[in-house]
Backbone atoms as SQL, in Angstrom:
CREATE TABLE atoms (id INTEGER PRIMARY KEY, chain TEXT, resi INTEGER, resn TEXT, atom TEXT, x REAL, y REAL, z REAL);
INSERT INTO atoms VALUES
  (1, 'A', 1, 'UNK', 'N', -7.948, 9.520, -17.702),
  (2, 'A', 1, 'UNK', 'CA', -7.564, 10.465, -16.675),
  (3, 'A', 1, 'UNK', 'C', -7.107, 9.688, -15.443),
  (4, 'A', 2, 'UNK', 'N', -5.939, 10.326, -14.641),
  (5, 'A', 2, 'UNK', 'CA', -5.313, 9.323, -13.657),
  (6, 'A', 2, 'UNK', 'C', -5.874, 10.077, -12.734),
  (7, 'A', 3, 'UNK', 'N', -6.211, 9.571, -11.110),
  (8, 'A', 3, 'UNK', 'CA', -6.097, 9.938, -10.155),
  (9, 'A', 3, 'UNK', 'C', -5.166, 10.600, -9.279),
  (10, 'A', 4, 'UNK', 'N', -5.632, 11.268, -8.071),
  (11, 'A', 4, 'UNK', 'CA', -4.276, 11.758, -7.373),
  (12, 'A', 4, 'UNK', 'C', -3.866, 10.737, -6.338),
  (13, 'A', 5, 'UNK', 'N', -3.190, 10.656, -6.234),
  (14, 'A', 5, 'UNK', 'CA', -2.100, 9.614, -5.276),
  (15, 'A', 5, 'UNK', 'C', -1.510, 10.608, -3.883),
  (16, 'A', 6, 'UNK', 'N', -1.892, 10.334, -2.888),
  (17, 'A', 6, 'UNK', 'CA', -1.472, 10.804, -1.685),
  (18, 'A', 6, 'UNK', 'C', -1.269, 9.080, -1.110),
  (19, 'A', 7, 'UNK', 'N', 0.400, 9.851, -0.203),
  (20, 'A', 7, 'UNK', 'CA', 0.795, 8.818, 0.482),
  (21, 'A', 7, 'UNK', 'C', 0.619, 9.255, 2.373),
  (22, 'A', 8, 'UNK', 'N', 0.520, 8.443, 2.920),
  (23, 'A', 8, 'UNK', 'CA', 0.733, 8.898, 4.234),
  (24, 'A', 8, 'UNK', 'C', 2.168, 8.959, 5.056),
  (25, 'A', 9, 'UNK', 'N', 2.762, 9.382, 5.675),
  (26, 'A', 9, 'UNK', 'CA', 4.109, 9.666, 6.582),
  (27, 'A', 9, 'UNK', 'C', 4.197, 8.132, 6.863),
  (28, 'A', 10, 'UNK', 'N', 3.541, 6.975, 7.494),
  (29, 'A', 10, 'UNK', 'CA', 3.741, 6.179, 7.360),
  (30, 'A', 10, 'UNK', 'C', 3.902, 4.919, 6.350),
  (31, 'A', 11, 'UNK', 'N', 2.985, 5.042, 5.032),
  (32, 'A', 11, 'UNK', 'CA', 3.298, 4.716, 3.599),
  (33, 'A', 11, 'UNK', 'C', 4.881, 5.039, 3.126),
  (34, 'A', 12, 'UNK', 'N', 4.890, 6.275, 3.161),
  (35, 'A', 12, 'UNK', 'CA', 6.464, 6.792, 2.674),
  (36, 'A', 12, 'UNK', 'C', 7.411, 5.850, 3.468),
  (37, 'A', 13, 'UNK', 'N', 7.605, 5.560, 4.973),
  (38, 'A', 13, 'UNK', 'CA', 8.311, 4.655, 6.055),
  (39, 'A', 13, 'UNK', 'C', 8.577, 3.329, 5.017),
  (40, 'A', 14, 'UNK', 'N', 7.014, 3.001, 5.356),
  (41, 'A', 14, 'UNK', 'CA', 7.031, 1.443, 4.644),
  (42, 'A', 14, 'UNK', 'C', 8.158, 1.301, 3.265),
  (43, 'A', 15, 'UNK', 'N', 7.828, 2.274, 2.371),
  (44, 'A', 15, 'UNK', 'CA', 8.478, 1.746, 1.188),
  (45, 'A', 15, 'UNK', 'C', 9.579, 2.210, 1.013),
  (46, 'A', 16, 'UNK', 'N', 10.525, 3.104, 2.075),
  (47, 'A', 16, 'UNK', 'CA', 11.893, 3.048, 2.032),
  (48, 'A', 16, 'UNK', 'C', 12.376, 2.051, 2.639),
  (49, 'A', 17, 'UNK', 'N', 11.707, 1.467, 4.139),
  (50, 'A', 17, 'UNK', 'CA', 12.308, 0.344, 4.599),
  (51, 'A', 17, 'UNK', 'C', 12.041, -0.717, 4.023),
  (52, 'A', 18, 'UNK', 'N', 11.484, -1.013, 2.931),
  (53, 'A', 18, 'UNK', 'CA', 11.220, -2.043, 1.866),
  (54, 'A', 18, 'UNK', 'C', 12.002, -1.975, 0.986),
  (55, 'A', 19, 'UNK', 'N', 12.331, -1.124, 0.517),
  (56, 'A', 19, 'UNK', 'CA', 13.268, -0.701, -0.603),
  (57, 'A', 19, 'UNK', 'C', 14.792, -1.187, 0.064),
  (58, 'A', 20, 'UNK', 'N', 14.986, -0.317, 1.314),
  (59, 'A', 20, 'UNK', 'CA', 16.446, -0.383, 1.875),
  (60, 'A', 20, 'UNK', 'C', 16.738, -2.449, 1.891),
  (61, 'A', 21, 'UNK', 'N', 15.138, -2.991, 2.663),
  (62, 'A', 21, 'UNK', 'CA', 16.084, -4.455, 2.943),
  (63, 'A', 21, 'UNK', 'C', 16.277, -4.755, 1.458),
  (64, 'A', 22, 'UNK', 'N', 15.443, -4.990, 0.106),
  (65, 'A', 22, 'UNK', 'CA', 15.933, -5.487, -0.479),
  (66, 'A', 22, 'UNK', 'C', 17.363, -5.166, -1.345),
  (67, 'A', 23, 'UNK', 'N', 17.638, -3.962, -1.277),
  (68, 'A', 23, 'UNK', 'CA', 19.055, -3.255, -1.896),
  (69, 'A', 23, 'UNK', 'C', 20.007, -3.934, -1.283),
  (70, 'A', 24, 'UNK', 'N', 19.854, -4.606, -0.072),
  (71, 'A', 24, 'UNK', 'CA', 20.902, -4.728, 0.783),
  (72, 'A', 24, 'UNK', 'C', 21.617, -6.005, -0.080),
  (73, 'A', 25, 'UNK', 'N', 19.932, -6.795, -0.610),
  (74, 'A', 25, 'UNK', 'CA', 20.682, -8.061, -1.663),
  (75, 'A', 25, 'UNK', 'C', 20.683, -7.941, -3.135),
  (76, 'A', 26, 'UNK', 'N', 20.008, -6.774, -3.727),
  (77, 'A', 26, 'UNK', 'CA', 19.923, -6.619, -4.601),
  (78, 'A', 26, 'UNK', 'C', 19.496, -5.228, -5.359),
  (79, 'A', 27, 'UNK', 'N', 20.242, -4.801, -5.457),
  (80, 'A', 27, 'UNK', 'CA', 20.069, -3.197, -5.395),
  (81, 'A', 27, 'UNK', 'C', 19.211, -2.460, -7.228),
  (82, 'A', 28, 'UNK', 'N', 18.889, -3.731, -7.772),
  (83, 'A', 28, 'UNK', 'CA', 18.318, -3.296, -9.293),
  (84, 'A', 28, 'UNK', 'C', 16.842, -3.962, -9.101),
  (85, 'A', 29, 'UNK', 'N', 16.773, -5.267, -7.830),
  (86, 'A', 29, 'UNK', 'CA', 15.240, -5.420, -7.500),
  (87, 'A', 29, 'UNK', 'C', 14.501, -4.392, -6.615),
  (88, 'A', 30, 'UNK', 'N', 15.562, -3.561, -5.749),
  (89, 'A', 30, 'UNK', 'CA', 14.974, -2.342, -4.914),
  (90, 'A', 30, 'UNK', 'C', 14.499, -1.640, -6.082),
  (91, 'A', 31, 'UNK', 'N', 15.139, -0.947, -6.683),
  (92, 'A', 31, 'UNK', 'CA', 14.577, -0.172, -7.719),
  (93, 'A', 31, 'UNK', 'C', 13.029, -0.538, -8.898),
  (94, 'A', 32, 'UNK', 'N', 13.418, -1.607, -8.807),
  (95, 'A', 32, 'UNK', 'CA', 12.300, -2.395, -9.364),
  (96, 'A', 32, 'UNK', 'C', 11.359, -2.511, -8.708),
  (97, 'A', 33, 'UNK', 'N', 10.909, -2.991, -7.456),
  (98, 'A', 33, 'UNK', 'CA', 10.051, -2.555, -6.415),
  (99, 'A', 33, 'UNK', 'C', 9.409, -1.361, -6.320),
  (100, 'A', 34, 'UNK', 'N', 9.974, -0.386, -6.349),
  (101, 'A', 34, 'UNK', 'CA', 9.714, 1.436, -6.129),
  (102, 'A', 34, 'UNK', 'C', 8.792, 1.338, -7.169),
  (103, 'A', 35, 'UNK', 'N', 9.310, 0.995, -8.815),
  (104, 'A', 35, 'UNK', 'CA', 9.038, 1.646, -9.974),
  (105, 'A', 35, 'UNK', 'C', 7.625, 0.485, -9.522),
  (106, 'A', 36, 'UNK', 'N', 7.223, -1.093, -9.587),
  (107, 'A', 36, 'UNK', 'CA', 6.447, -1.459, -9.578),
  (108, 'A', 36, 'UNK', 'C', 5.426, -0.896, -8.699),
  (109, 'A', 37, 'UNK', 'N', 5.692, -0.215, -7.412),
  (110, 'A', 37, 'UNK', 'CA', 4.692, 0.593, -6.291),
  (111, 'A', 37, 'UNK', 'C', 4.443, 1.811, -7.076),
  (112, 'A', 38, 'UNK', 'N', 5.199, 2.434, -7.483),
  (113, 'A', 38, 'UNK', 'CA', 4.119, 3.660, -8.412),
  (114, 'A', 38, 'UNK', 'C', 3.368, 3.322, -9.356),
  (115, 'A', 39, 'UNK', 'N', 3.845, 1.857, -10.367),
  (116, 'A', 39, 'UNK', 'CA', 2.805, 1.711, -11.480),
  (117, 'A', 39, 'UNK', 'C', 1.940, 1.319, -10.998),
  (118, 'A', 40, 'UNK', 'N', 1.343, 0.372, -9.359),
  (119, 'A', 40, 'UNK', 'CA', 0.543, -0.162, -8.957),
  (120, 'A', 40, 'UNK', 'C', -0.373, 1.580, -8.037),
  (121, 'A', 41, 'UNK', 'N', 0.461, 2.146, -7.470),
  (122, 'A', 41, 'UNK', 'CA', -0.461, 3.192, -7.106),
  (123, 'A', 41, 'UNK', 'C', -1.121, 4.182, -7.943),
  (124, 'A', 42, 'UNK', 'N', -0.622, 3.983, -9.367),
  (125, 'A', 42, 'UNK', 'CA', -1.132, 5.052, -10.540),
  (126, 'A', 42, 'UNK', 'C', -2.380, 3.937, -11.132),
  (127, 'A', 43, 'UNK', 'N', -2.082, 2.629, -11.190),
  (128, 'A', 43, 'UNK', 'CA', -3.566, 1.985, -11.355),
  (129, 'A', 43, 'UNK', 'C', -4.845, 1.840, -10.079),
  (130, 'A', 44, 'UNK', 'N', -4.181, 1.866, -9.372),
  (131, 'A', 44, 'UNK', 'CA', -5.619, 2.057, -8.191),
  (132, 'A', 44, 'UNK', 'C', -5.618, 3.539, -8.365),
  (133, 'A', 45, 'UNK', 'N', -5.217, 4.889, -8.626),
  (134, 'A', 45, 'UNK', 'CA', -5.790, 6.122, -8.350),
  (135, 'A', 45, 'UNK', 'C', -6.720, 5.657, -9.728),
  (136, 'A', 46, 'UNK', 'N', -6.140, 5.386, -10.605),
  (137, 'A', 46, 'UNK', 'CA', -7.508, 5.280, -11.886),
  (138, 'A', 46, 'UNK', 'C', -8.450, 3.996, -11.351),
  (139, 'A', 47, 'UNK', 'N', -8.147, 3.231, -10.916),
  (140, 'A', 47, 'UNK', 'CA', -9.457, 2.247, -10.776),
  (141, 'A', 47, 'UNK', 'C', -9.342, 1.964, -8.955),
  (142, 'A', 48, 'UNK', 'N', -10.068, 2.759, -8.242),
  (143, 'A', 48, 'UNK', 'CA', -10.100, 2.429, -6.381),
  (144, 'A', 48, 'UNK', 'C', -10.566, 1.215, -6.371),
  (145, 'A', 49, 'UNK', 'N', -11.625, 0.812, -6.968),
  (146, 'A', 49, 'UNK', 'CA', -12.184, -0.011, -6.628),
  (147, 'A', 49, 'UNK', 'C', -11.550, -1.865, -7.388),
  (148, 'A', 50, 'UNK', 'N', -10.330, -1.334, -7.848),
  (149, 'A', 50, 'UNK', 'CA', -9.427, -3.042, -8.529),
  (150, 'A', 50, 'UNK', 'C', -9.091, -3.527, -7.333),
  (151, 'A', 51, 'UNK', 'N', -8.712, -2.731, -6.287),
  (152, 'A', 51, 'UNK', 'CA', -8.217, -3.951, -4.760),
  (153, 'A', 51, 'UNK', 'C', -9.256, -4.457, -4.102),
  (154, 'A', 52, 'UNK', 'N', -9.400, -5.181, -3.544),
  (155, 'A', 52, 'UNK', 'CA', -10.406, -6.085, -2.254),
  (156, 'A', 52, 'UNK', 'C', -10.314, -5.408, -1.550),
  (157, 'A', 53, 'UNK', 'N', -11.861, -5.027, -0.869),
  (158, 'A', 53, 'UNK', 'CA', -12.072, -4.664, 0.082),
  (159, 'A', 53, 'UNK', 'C', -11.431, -5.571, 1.178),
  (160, 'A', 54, 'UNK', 'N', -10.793, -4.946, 2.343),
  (161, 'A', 54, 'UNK', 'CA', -9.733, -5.628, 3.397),
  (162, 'A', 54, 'UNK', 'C', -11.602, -5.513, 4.309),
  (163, 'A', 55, 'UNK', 'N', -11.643, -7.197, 5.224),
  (164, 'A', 55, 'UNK', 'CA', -12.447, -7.368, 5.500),
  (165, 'A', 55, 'UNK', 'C', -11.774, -7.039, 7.071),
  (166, 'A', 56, 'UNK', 'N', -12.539, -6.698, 7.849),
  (167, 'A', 56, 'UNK', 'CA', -12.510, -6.482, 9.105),
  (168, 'A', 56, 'UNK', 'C', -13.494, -6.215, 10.238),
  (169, 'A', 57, 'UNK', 'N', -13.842, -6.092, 11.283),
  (170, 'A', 57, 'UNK', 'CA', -14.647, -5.846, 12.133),
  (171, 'A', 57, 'UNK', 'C', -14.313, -4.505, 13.293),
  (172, 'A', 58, 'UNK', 'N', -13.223, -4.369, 12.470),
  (173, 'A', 58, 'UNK', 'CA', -12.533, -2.866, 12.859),
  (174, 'A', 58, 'UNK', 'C', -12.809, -1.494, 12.738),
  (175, 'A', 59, 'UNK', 'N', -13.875, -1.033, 13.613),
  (176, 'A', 59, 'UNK', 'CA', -14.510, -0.099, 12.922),
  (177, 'A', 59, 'UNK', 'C', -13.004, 1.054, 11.805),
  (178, 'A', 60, 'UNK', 'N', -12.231, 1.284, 12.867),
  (179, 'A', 60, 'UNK', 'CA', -10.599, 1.971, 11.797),
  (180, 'A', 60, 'UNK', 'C', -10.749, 1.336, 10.531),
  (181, 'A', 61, 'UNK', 'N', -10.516, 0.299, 10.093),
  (182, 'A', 61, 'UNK', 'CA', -10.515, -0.187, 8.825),
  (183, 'A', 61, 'UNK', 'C', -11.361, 0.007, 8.160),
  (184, 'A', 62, 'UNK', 'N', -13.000, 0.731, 7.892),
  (185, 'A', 62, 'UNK', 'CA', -13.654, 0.587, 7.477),
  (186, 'A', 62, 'UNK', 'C', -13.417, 0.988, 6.385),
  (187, 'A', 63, 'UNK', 'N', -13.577, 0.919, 5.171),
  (188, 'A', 63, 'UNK', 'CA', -13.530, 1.667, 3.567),
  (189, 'A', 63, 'UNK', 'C', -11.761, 1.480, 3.410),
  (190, 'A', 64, 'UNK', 'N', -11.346, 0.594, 3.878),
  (191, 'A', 64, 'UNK', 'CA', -10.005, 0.274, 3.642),
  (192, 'A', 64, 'UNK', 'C', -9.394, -0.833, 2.444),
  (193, 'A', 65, 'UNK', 'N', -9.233, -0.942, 1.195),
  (194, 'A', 65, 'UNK', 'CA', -8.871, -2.219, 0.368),
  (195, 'A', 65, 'UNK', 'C', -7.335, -2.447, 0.464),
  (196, 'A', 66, 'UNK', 'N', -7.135, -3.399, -0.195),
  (197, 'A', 66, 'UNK', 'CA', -6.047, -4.002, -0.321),
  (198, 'A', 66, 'UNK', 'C', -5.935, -4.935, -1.416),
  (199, 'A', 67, 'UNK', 'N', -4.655, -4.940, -2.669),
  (200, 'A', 67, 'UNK', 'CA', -3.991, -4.688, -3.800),
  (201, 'A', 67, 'UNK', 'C', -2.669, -5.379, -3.593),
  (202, 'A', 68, 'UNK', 'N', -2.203, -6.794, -4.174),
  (203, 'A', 68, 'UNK', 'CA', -0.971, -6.447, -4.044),
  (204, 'A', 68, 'UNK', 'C', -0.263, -6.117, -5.245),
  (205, 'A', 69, 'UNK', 'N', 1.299, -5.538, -5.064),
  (206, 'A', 69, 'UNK', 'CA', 1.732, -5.213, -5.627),
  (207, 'A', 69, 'UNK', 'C', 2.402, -6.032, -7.446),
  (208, 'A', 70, 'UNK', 'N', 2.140, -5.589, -8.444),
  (209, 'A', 70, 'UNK', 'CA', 2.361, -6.511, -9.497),
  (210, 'A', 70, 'UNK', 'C', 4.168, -7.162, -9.201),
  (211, 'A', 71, 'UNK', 'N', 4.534, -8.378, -9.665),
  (212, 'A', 71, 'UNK', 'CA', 5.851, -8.632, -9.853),
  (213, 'A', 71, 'UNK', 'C', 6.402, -8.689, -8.292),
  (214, 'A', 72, 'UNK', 'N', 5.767, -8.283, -7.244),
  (215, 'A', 72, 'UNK', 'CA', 6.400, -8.172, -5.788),
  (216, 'A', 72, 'UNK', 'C', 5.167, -8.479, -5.068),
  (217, 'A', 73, 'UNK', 'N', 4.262, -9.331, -5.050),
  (218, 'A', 73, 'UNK', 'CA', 2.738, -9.962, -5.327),
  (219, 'A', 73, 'UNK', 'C', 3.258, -10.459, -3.399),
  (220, 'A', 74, 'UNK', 'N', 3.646, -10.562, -3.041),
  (221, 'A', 74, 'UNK', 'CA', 4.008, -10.520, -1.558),
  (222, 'A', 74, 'UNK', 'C', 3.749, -9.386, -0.576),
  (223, 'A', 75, 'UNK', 'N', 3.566, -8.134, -1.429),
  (224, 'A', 75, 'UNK', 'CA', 4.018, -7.007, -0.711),
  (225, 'A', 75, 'UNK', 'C', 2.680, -6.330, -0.741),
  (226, 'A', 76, 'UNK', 'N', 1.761, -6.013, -0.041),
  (227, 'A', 76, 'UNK', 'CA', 0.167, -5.471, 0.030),
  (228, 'A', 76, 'UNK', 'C', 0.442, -4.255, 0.092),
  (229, 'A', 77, 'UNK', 'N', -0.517, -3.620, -0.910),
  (230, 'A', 77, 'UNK', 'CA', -0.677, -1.756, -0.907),
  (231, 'A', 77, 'UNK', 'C', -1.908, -1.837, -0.017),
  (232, 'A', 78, 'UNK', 'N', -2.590, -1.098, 0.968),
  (233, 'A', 78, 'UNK', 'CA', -3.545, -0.492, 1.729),
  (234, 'A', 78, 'UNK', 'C', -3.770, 0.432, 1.412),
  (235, 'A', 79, 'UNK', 'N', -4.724, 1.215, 1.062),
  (236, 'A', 79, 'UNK', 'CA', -5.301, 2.716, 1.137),
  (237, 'A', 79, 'UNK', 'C', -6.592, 2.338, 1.066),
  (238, 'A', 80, 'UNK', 'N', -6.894, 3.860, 0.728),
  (239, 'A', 80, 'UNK', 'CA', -8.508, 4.041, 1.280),
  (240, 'A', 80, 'UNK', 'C', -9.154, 5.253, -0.375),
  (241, 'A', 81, 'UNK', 'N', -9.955, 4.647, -0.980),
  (242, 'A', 81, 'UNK', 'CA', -10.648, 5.652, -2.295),
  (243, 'A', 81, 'UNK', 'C', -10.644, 6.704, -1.961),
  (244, 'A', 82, 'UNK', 'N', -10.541, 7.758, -2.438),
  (245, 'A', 82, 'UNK', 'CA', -10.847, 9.133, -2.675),
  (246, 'A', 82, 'UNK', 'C', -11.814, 10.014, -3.441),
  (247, 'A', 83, 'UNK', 'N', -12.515, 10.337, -3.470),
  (248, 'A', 83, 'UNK', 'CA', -12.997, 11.233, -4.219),
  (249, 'A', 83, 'UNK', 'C', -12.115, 11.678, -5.750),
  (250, 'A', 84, 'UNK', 'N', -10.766, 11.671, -5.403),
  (251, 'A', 84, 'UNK', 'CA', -10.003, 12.580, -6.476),
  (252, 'A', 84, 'UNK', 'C', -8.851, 11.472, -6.744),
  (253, 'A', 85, 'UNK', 'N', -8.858, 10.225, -6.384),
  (254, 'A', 85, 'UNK', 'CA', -8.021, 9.342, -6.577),
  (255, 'A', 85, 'UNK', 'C', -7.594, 8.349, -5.196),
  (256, 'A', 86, 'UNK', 'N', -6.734, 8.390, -4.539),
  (257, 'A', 86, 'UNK', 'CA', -6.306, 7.390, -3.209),
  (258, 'A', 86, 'UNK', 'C', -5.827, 7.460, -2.435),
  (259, 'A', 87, 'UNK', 'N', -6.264, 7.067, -1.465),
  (260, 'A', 87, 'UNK', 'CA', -4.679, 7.596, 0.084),
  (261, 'A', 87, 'UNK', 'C', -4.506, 5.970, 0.087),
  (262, 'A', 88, 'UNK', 'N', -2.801, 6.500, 0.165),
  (263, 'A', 88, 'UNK', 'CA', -2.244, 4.797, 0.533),
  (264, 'A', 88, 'UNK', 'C', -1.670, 4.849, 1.915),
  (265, 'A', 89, 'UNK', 'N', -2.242, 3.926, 2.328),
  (266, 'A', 89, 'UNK', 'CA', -2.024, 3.741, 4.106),
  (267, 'A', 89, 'UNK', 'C', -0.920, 3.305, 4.608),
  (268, 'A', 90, 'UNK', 'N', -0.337, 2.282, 4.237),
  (269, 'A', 90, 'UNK', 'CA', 0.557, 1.424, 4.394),
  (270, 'A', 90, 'UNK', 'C', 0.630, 0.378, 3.713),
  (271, 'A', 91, 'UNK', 'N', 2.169, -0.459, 3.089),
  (272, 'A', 91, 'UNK', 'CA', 2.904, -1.329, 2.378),
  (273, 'A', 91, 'UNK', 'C', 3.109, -2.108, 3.198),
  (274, 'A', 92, 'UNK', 'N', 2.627, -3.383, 3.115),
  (275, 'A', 92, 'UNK', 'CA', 3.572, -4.428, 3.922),
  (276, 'A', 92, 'UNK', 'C', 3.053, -6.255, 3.438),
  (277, 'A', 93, 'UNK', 'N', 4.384, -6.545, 3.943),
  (278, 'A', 93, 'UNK', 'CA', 4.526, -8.223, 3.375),
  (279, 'A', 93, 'UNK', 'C', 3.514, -8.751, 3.796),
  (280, 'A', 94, 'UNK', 'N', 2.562, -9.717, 2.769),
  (281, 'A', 94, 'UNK', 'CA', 1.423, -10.051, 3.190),
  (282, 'A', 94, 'UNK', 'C', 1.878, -11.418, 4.294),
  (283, 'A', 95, 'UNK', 'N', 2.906, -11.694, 4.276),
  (284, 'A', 95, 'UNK', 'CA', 3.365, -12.794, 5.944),
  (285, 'A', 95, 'UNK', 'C', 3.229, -11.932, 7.248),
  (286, 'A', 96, 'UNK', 'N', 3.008, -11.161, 7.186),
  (287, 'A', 96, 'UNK', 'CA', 3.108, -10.236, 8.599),
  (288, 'A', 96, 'UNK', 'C', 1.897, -10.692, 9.293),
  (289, 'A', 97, 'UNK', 'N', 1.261, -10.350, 10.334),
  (290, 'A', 97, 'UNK', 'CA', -0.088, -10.622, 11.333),
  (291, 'A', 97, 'UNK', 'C', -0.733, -9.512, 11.187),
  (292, 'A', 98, 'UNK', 'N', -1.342, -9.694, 9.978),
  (293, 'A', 98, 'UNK', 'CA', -1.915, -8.338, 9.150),
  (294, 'A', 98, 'UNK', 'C', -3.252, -8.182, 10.156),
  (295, 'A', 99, 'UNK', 'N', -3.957, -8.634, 10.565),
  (296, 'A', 99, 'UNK', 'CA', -4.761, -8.383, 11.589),
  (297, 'A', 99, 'UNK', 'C', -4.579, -7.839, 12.744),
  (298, 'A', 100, 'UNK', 'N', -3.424, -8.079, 13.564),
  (299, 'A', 100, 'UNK', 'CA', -2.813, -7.643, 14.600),
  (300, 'A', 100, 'UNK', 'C', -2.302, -6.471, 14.107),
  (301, 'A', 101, 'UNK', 'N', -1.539, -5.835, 12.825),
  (302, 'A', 101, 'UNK', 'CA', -0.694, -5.234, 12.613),
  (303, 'A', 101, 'UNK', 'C', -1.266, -3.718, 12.320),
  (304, 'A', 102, 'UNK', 'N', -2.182, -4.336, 11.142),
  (305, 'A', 102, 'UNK', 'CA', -3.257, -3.350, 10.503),
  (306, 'A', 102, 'UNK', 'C', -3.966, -1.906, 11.117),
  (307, 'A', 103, 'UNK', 'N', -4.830, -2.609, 12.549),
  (308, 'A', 103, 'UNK', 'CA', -5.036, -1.481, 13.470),
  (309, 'A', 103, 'UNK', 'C', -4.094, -0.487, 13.940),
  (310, 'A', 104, 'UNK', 'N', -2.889, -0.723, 14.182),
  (311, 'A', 104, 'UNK', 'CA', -1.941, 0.097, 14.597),
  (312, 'A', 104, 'UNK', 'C', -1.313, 1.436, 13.390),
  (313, 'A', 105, 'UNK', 'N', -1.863, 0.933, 12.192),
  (314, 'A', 105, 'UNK', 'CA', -1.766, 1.609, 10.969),
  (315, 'A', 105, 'UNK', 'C', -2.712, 2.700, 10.398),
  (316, 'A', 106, 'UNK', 'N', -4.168, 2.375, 11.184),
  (317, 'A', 106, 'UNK', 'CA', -5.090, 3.558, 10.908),
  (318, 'A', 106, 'UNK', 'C', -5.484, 3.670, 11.229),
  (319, 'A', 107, 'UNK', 'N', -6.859, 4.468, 11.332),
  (320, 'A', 107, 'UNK', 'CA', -7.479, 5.274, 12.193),
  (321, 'A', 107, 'UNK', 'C', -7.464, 6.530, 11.552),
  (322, 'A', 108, 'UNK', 'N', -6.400, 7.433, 11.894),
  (323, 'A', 108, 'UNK', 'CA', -6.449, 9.090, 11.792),
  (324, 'A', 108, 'UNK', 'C', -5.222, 9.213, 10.644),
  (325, 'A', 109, 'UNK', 'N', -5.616, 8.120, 9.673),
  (326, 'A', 109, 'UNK', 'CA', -4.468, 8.160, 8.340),
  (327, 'A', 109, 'UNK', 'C', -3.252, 8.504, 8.091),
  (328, 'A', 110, 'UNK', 'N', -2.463, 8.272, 9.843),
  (329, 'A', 110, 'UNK', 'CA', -1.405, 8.613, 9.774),
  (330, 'A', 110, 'UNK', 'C', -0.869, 8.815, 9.114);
């Protein structure tokens, strides 16, 4: 049995503007990307607990993991377990100042 998959208004952001830069060089790895972010968000709604807990001292972050994406292993899924499967928080390149960045991402699950 699979889980339900909820994305947040800002999740959805992330993975079109992820999608858009790479089309710009390669428009069959964009697509490839997408399809790899749903097979990776349909395995965390069945297993929440396959990503690392994202460590922080943030009270916002609390119950927050992090997963990266198969084949695009650069690119970090965030969400938070569910009861009924996962909320995904936000996508982003694990080079970013994921500490600095992170807080600005949750809280009230935008």
């Amino acid at each position: 049995m699979s889980g339900r998959i909820r994305r947040t208004p800002r999740a959805r952001a992330d993975l079109l503007a992820i999608h858009d830069y790479i089309n710009d060089d390669n428009p069959s790895a964009a697509a490839r990307f997408l399809a790899a972010a749903d097979e990776c968000f349909r395995l965390l709604a069945e297993f929440p607990e396959a990503g690392r807990a994202w460590s922080s001292d943030r009270p916002e972050l609390a119950g927050v993991r992090a997963h990266p994406i198969p084949r695009f292993a650069n690119y970090l899924v965030f969400y938070r377990p569910a009861s009924d499967g996962i909320l995904v928080l936000a996508v982003l390149h694990a080079a970013r100042d994921l500490d600095n960045v992170l807080p600005g991402y949750f809280g009230a699950d935008r």
